[in-house]
N, C-alpha and C positions, 0 to 999 in steps of 0.2 A: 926685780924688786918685788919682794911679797906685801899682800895687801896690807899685813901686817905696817911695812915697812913705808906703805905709801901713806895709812894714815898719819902714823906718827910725823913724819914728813910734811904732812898738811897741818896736822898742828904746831909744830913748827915755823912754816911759813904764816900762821895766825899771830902766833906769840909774837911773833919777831914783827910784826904788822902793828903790834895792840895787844891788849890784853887776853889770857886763854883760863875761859870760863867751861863752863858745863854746856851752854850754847855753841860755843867752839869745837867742844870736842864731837859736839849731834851731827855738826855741819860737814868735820872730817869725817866720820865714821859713813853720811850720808853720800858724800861724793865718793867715799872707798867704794859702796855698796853697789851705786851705781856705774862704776866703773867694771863690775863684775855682772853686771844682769845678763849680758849674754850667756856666760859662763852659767851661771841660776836659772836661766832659760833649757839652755842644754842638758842641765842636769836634771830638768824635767820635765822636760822630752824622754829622756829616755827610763823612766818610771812608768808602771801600773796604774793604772786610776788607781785603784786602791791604795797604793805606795803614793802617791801624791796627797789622796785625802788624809791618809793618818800621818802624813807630813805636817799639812798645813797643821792638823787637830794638835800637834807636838808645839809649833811654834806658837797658837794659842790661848792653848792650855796654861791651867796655873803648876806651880812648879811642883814636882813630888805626886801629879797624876799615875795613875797606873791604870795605862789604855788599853789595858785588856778587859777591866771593870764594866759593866754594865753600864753605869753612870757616863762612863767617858765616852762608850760604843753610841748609847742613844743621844748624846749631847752634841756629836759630831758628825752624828747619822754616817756610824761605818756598820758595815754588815753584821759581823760576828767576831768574836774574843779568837775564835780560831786562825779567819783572816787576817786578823790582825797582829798579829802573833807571828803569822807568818812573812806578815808586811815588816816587823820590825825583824825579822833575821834578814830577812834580802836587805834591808838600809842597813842593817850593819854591817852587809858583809861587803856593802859599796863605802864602807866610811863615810857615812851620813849623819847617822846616829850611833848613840856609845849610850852603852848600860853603865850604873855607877851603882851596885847594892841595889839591884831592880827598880832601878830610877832614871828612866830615858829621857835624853837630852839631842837637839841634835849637834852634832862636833861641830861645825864650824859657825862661829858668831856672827857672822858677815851672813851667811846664807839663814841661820835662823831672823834677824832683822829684817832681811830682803823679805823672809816668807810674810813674817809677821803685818809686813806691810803691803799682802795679796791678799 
């Protein structure tokens, strides 16, 4: 069953309980998330300091940054636009992160949330 598949699932089980509000769906989305932390764990483990810190700086960051800027480099204390640069092709080439019109995101919602909340 995919995470996808186990939220919904829990929402689900909420409605079918009671009512499924906006608090319902935090609590599924919450128990989806940490049902994968091992899995978010592992995945970085096997990253770069650097690739972990321009991670975290991705998940929170405001949307539509562009982390090779100056502004984003000193505000997340990453090294240099070059590093960085370099750190978003290795996450992309792990399907981490996805460019969209030079505007990085990372792909999976479950693991940006997870980050957000480190």
């Amino acid at each position: 069953m995919s995470i996808i598949q186990k939220c919904v699932t829990q929402i689900c089980i909420i409605e079918f309980c009671g009512s499924c509000g906006i608090k319902e769906v935090d609590i599924a989305i919450s128990y989806s998330v940490d049902e994968k932390n091992d899995t978010f764990q592992d995945i970085m483990t096997r990253l770069t300091a650097k690739q972990k810190a321009l991670l975290l700086a991705l998940a929170h960051a405001e949307k539509g940054v562009q982390p090779t800027s100056e502004q984003f480099i000193r505000k997340y204390h990453l090294t240099s636009a070059s590093a960085v640069q370099r750190s978003l092709s290795a996450l992309q080439e792990k399907d981490i992160v996805t460019s969209n019109n030079g505007q990085y995101s990372i792909y999976d919602y479950f693991l940006y949330y997870w980050l957000k909340q480190q």
